[in-house]
N, C-alpha and C positions, 0 to 999 in steps of 0.2 A: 504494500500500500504506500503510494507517494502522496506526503502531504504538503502544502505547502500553507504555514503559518506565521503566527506575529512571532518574533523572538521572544523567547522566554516560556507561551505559551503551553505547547509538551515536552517543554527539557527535564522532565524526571524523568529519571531512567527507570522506574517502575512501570509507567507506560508500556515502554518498547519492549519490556520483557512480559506485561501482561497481555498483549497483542499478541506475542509470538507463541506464548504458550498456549494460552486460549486459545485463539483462530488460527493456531499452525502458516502464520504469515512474515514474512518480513516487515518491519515499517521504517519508512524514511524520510524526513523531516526535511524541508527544506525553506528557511529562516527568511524573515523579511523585517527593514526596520521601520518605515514609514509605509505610507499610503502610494505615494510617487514610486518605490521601490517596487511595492507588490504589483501594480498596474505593467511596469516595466516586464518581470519574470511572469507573468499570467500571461499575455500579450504575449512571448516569446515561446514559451513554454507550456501553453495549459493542457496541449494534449500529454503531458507530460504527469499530469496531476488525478489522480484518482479523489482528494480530495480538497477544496482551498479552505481556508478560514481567516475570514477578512471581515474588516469593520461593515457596518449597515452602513453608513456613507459611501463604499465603495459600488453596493450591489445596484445601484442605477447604472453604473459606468460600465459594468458586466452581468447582468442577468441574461441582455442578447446573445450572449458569448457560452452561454453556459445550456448543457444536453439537454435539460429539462428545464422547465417552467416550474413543474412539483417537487424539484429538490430546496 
């Protein structure tokens, strides 16, 4: 599972090891620090991302961008 989040957000490492043991997955974080930064790597990269998590002010600027409407 590739994520891509705010920094700081799943930096426990209890996560990644509850992920992996649980759902038998890999997970892979991939950190952003502002609003301007995420916009940049989603834009370049979203088919890259099985999940984003990003501020409500951001989801006007990508909802068109994004596979479903009901996620």
């Amino acid at each position: 599972v590739n994520v891509i989040s705010w920094w700081g957000y799943l930096e426990d490492p209890k996560i990644k090891k509850i992920i992996k043991t649980q759902c038998n997955t890999n997970f892979s974080v991939d950190t952003y620090y502002s609003s301007n930064e995420f916009m940049r790597r989603f834009k370049s990269n979203k088919s890259n991302y099985d999940i984003a998590i990003f501020s409500d002010t951001i989801y006007n600027l990508v909802k068109d961008q994004l596979p479903s409407s009901n996620i």
